[in-house]
C-alpha positions in Angstrom: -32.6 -4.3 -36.9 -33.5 -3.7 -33.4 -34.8 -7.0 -31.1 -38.1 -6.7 -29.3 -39.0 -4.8 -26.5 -39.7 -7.4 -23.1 -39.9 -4.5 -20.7 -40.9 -0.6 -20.9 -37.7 1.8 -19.4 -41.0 2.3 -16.7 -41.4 -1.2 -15.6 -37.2 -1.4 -15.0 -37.4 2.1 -13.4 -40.1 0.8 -11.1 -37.9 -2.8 -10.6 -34.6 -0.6 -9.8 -36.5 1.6 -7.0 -38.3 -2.0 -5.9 -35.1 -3.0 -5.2 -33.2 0.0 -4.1 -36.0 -0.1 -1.4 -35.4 -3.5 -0.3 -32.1 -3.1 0.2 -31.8 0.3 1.8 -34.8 -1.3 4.2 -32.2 -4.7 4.8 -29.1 -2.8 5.5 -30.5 -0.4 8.3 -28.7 2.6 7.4 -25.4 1.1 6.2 -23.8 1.8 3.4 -24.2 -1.0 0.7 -21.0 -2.4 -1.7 -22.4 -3.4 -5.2 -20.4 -5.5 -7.2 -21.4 -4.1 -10.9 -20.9 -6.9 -13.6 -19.7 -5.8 -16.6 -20.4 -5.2 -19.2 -24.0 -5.7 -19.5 -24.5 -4.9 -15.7 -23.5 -1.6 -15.9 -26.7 0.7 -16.7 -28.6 -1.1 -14.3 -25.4 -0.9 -11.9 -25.7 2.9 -11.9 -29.2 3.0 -11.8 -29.2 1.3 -9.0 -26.7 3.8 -7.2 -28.9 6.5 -8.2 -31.9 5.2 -6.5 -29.9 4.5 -3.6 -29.8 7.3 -0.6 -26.5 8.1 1.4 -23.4 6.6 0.7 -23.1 3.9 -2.0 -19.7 1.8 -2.3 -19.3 -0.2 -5.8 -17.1 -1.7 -7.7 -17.2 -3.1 -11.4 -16.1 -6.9 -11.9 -15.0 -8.6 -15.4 -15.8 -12.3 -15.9 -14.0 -14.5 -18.9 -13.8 -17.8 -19.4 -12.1 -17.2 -23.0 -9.3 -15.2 -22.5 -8.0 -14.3 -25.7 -9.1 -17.7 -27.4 -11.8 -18.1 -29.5 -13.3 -21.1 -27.5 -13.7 -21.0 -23.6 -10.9 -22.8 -21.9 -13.5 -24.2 -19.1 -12.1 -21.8 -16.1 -14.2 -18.9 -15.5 -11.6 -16.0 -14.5 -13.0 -13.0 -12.1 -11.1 -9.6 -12.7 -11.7 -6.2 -10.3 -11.0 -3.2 -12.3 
């Protein structure tokens, strides 16, 4: 059963160009680094690099605190893929 609907794929697309906007007017023609969370970060991720002009430099970073374990071990572990 699908969950409710909090935002219309127009208000987001409107939110991601927001914010494309702001950061293309912050960084003053350089090239911005996004770190791109996964996994739920990733549509919005490359959303975001489309909306932004030029050159766009990202990378997608895993976050874990259970490891294999079925409870988490307290220690939240960062991996770069």
């Amino acid at each position: 059963m699908p969950g409710k609907i909090l935002y219309s794929s127009a208000k987001i697309a409107g939110a991601v160009h927001d914010l494309a906007g702001a950061i293309t007017e912050r960084l003053d023609g350089l090239a911005p680094t996004l770190l791109i969370m996964l996994k739920g970060g990733a549509r919005l991720g490359c959303d975001l690099i489309r909306a932004l002009p030029g050159e766009v430099n990202y990378d997608f970073v895993g976050v874990s605190s259970y490891g294999k374990e079925l409870s988490s071990s307290g220690t939240v572990d960062f991996y770069l893929y």
